[in-house]
Every structure is written in structure tokens, then in C-alpha cells.
Backbone as JSON Lines, residues from 0, in Angstrom:
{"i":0,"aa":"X","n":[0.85,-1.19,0.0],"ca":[0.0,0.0,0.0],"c":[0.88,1.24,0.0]}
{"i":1,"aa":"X","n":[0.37,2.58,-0.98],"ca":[0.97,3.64,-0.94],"c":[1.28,4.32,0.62]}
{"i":2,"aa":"X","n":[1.98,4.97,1.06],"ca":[1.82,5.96,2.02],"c":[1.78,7.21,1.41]}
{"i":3,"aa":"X","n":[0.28,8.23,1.84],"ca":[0.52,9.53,1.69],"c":[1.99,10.17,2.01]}
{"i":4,"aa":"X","n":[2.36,11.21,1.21],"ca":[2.95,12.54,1.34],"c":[2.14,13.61,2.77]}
{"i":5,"aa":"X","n":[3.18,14.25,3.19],"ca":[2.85,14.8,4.43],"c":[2.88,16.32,3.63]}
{"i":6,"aa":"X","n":[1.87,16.62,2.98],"ca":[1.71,17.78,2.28],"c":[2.45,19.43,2.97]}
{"i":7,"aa":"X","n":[1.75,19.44,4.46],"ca":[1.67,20.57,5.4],"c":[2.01,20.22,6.15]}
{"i":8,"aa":"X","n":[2.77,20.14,7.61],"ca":[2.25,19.71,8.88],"c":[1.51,20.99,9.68]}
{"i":9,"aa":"X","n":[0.75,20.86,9.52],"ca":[-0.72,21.76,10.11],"c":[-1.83,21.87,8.45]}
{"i":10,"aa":"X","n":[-2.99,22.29,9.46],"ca":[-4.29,22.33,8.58],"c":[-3.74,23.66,7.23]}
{"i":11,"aa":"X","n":[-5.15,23.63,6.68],"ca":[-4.84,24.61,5.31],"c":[-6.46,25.17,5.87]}
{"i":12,"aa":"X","n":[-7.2,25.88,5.58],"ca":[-8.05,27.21,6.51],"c":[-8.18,27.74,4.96]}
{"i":13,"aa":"X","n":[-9.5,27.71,4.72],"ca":[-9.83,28.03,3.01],"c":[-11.52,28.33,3.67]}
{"i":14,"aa":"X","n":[-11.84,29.26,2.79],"ca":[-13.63,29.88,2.51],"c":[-13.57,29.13,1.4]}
{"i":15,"aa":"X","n":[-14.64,27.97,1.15],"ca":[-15.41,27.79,-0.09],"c":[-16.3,28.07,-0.25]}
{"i":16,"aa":"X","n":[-16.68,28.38,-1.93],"ca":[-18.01,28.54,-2.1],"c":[-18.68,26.98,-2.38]}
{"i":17,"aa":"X","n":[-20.03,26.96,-2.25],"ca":[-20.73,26.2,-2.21],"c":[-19.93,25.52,-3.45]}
{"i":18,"aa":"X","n":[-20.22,24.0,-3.1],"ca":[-20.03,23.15,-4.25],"c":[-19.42,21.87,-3.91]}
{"i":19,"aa":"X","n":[-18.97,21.03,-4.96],"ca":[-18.35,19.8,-4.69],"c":[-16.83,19.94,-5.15]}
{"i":20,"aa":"X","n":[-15.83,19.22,-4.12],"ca":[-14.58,19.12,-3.66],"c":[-14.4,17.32,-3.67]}
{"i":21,"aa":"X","n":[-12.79,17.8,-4.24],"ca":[-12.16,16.45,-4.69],"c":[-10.95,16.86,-3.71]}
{"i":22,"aa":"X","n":[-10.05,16.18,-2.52],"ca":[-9.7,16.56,-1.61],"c":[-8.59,15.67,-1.9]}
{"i":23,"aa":"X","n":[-7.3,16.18,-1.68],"ca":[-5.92,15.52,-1.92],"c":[-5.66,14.51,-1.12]}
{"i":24,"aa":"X","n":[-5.83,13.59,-1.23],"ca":[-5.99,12.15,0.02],"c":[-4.13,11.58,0.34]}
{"i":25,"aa":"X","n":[-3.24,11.81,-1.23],"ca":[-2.1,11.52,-1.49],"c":[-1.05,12.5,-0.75]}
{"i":26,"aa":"X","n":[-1.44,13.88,-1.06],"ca":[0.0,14.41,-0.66],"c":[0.59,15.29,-1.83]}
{"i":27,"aa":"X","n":[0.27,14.6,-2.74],"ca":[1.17,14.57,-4.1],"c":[0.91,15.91,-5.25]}
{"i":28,"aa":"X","n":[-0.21,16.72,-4.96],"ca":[-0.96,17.08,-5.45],"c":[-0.14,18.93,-5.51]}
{"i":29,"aa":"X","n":[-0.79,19.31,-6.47],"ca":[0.61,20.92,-6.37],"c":[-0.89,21.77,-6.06]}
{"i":30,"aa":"X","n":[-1.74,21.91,-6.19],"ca":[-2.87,22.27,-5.45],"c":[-3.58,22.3,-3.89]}
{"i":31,"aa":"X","n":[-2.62,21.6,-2.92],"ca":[-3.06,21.14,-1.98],"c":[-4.0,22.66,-1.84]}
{"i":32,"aa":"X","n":[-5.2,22.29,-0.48],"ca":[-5.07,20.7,-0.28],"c":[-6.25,19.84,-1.3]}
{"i":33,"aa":"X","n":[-6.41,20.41,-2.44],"ca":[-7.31,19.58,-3.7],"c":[-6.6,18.84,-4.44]}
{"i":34,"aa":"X","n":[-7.5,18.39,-5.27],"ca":[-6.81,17.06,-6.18],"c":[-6.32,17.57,-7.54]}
{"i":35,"aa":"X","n":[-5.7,17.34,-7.97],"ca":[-4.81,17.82,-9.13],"c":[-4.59,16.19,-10.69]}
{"i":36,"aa":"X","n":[-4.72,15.05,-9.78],"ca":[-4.89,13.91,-10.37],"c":[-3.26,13.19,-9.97]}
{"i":37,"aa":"X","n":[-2.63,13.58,-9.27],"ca":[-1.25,13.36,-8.99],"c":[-1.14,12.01,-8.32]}
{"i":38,"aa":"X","n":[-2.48,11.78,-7.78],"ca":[-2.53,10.15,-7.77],"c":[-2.4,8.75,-8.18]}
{"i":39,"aa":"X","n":[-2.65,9.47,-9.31],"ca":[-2.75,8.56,-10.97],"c":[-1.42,7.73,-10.34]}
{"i":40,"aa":"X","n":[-1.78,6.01,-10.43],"ca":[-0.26,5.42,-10.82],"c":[-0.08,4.23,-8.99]}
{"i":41,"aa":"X","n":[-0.84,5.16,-8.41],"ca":[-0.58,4.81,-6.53],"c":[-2.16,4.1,-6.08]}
{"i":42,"aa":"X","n":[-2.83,4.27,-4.92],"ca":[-3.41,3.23,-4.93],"c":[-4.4,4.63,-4.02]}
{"i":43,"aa":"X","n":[-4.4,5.37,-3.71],"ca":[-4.53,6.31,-3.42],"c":[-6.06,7.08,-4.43]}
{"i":44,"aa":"X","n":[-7.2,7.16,-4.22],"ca":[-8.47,8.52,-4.75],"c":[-8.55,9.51,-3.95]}
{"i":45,"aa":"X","n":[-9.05,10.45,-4.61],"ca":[-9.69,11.74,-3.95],"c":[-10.54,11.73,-3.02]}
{"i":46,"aa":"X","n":[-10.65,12.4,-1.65],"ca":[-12.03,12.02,-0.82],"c":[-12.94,13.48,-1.78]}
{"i":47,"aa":"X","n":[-14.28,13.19,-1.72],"ca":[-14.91,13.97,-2.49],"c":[-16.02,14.54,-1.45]}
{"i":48,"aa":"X","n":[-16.09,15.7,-1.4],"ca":[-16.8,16.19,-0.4],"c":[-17.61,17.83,-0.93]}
{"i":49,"aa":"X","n":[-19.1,17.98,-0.57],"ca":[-20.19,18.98,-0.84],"c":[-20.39,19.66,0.31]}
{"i":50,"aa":"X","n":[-20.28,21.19,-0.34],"ca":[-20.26,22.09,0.62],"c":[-21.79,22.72,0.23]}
{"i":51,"aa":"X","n":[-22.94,22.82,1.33],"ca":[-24.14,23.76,0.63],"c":[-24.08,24.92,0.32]}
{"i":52,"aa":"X","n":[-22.9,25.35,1.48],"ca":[-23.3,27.33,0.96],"c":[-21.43,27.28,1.36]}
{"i":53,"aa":"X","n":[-21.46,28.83,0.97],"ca":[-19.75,29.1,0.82],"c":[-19.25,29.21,2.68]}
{"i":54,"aa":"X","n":[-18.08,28.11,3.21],"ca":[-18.11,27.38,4.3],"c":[-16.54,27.7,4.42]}
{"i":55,"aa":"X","n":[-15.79,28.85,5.42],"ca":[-14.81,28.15,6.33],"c":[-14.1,27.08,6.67]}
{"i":56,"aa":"X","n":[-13.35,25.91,5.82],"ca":[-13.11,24.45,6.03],"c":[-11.53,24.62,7.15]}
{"i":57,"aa":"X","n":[-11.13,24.0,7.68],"ca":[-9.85,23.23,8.44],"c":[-9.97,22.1,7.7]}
{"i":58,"aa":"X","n":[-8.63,22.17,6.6],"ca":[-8.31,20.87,5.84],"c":[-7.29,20.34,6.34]}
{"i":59,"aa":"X","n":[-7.26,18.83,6.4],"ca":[-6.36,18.06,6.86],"c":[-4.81,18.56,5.87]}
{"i":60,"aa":"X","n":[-3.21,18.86,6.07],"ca":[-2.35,18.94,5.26],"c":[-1.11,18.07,5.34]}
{"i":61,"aa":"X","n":[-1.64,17.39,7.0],"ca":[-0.43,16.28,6.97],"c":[-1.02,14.9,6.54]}
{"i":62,"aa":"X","n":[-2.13,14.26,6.22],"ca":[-2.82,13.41,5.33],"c":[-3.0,12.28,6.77]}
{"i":63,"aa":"X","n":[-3.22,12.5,7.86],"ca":[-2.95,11.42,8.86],"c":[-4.03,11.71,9.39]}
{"i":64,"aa":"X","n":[-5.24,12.46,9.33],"ca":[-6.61,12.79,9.86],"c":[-7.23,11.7,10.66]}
{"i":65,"aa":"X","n":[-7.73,11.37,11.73],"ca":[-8.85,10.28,11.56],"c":[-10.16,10.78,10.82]}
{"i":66,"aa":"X","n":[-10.33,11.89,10.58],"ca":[-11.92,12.55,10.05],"c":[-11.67,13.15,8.6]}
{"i":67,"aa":"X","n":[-11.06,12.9,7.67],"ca":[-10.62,13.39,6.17],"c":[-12.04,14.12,5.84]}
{"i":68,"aa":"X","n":[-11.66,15.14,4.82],"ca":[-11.0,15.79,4.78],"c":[-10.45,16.55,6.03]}
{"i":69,"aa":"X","n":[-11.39,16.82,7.04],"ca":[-10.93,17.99,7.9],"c":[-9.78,17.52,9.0]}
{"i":70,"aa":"X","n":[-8.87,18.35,9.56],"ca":[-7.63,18.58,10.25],"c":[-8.36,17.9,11.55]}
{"i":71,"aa":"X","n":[-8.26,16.88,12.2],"ca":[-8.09,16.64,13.99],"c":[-6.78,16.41,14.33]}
{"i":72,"aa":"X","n":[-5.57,17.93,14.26],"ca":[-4.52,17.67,15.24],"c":[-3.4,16.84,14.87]}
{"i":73,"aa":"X","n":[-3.73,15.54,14.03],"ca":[-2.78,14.47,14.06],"c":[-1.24,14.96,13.53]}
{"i":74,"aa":"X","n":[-1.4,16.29,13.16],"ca":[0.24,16.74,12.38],"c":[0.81,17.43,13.85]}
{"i":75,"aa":"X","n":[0.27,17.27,14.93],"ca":[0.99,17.86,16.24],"c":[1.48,16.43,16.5]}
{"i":76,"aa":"X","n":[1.38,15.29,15.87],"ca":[2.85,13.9,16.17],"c":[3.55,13.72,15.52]}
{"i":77,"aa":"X","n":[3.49,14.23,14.37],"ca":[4.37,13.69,13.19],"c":[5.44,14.73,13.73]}
């Protein structure tokens, strides 16, 4: 099995507008923290996630979340 890339160590803090999100699950991605397709090849998809109205997110950037997309902390062990 692939291991993610540790993109950030800490969250990424973005306003979206309403809509649907393809969320960098890999690491790999030059967009963090979205998907770019940099996956291609690894074993690794996008988590895909709908926002109703334009939303404040805490994105996970060290890829070790227990709650993907959003940040719980886990880049304060790495």
C-alpha cells in the first residue's frame, strides 16, 4: 500500500463557495489541499466532499486525519 505525502504539517483554513470538492488524500498534489490527479499510478483517490453554501473548512495537510478531509490535530505527532 501507498503511504501519503505529508503535504503541510498543520491544517490549510480556506472559505469555499458552495459546491463539490475532490480533496488531496495523497500528498502529491501541487494544489493542496485539492486534487490535481497526482494520484494517478498509486493506490490512493480523492475524498470527495459537498459544501451547501460558501463554508470556512480546516483541511487536513499532513494526510494522517482520523476525520478526512478535515484537520483533527494528528500533524501535532508527526
Amino acid at each position: 500500500m501507498d503511504k501519503a505525502v505529508v503535504a503541510k504539517k498543520g491544517p490549510y483554513e480556506l472559505t469555499l463557495a458552495a459546491g463539490r470538492y475532490q480533496y488531496c488524500s495523497c500528498g502529491r498534489s501541487k494544489n493542496q489541499p485539492l486534487c490535481d490527479g497526482s494520484h494517478a499510478g498509486t493506490s490512493f483517490i480523492p475524498l470527495i466532499f459537498v459544501l451547501d453554501k460558501k463554508t470556512l473548512v480546516t483541511l487536513c495537510g499532513c494526510k494522517q486525519s482520523s476525520v478526512p478531509p478535515h484537520c483533527d490535530g494528528s500533524h501535532e505527532g508527526i
